[in-house]
C-alpha positions in Angstrom: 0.0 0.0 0.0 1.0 3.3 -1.0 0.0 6.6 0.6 -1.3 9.4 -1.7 -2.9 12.3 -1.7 -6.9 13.4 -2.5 -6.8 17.4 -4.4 -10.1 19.0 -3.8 -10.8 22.9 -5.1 -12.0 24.8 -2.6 -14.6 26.6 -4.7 -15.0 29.6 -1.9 -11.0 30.5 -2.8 -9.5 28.3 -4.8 -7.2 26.6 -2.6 -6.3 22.8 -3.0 -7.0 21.1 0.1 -5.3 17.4 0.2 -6.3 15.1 2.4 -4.2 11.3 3.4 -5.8 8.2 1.2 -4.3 5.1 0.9 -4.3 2.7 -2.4 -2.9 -0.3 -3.9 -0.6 0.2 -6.0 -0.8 -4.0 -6.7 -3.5 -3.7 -8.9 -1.3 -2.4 -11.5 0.6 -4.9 -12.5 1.7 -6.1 -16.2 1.5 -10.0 -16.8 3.6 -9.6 -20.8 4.2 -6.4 -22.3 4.2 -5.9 -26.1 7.1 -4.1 -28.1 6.1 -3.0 -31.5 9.2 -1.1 -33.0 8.0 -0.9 -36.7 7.5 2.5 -36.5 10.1 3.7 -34.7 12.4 1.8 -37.2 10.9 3.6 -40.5 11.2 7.1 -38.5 15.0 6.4 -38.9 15.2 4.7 -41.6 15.6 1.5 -40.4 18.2 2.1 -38.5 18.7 -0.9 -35.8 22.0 -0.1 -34.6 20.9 3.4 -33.5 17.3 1.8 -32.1 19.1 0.0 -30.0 21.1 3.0 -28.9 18.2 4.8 -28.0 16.8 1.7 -26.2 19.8 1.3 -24.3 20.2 5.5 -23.2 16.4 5.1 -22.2 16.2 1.8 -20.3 19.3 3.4 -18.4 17.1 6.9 -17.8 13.7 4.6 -16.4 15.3 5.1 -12.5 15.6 9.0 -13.7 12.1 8.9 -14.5 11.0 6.8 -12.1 12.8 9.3 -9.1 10.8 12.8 -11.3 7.6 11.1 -11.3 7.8 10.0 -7.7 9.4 13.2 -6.3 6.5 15.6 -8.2 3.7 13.2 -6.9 5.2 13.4 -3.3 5.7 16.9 -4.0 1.9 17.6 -5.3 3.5 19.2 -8.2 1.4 19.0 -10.9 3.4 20.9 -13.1 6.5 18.7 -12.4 4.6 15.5 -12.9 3.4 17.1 -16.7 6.9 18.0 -17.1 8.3 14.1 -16.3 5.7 12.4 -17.9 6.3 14.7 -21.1 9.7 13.5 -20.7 8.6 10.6 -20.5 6.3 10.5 -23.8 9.4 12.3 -25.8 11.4 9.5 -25.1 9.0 6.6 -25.2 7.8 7.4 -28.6 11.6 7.8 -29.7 11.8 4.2 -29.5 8.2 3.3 -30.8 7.7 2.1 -26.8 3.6 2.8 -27.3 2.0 1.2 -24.3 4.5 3.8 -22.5 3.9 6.7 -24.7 0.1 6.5 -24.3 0.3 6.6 -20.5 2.2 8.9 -20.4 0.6 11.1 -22.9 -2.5 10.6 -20.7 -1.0 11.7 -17.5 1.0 14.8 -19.5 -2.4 16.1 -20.5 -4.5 15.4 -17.6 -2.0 17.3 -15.4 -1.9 20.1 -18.2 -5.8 20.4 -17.8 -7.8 23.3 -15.4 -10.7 22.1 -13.5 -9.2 18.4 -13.0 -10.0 18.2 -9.1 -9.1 15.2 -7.7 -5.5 13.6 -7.4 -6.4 10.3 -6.7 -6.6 10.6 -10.7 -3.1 11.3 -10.7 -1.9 9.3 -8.3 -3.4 5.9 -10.5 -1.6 7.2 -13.8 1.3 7.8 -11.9 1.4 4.3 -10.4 0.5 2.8 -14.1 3.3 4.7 -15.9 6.5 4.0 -12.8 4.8 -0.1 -13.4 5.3 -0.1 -17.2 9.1 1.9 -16.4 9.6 -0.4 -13.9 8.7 -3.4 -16.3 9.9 -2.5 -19.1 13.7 -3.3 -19.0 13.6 -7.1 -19.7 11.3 -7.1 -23.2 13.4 -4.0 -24.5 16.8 -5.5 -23.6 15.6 -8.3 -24.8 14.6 -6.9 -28.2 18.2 -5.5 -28.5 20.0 -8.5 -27.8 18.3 -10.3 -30.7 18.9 -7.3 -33.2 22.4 -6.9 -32.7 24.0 -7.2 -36.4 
């Protein structure tokens, strides 16, 4: 269990007000995960050798990511998280790393968005995203090893 944070507007003077929940952060848990690089490949030309570099330089960043995303959800800083996940989206889709890209995406926008007034939102994409980070390592490693000319 994880403790996070509920964000409530205070409609009277616009004020977040946070108040201690607790969730499982269990629930968000990958059984495979898929690694499509097609795309990325025909954005440089079919260039394996420097997929694999960007591969490598990104698995090696996930703790990086991992660390901004948990220090601006500690922090409450919405405009931190955006920033990470951002980050996180730039780099993802560099390597054609979708099911990463999308979440991140997700959580970039909804954290860009006014009116969005409760964390707990936050808190679940953020939990979803560190998961696939976290996950990740093996299957793109993987893919690397067996691509190697």
């Amino acid at each position: 269990m994880l403790e996070c944070s509920y964000y409530e507007k205070d409609t009277r003077n616009s004020k977040p007000r946070f108040e201690e929940v607790t969730w499982d952060s269990s629930v968000f848990t990958f059984k495979s995960m898929h690694y499509d690089p097609t795309e990325a490949l025909e954005r440089i030309d079919n260039d394996t050798g420097l997929l694999i570099m960007l591969i490598e330089v990104f698995v090696k960043e996930c703790p990086s990511y991992i660390g901004k995303l948990q220090t601006a959800r500690d922090r409450q800083d919405l405009n931190a998280l955006g920033d990470a996940a951002h980050n996180i989206k730039g780099a993802s889709a560099a390597i054609g790393f979708e099911e990463c890209r999308n979440l991140a995406e997700e959580l970039e926008v909804a954290c860009r968005q006014s009116g969005v007034k409760s964390i707990a939102y936050f808190e679940n994409s953020t939990a979803k995203l560190i998961t696939v980070l976290n996950a990740c390592e093996a299957t793109l490693k993987d893919w690397a090893k067996k691509n190697r000319a």
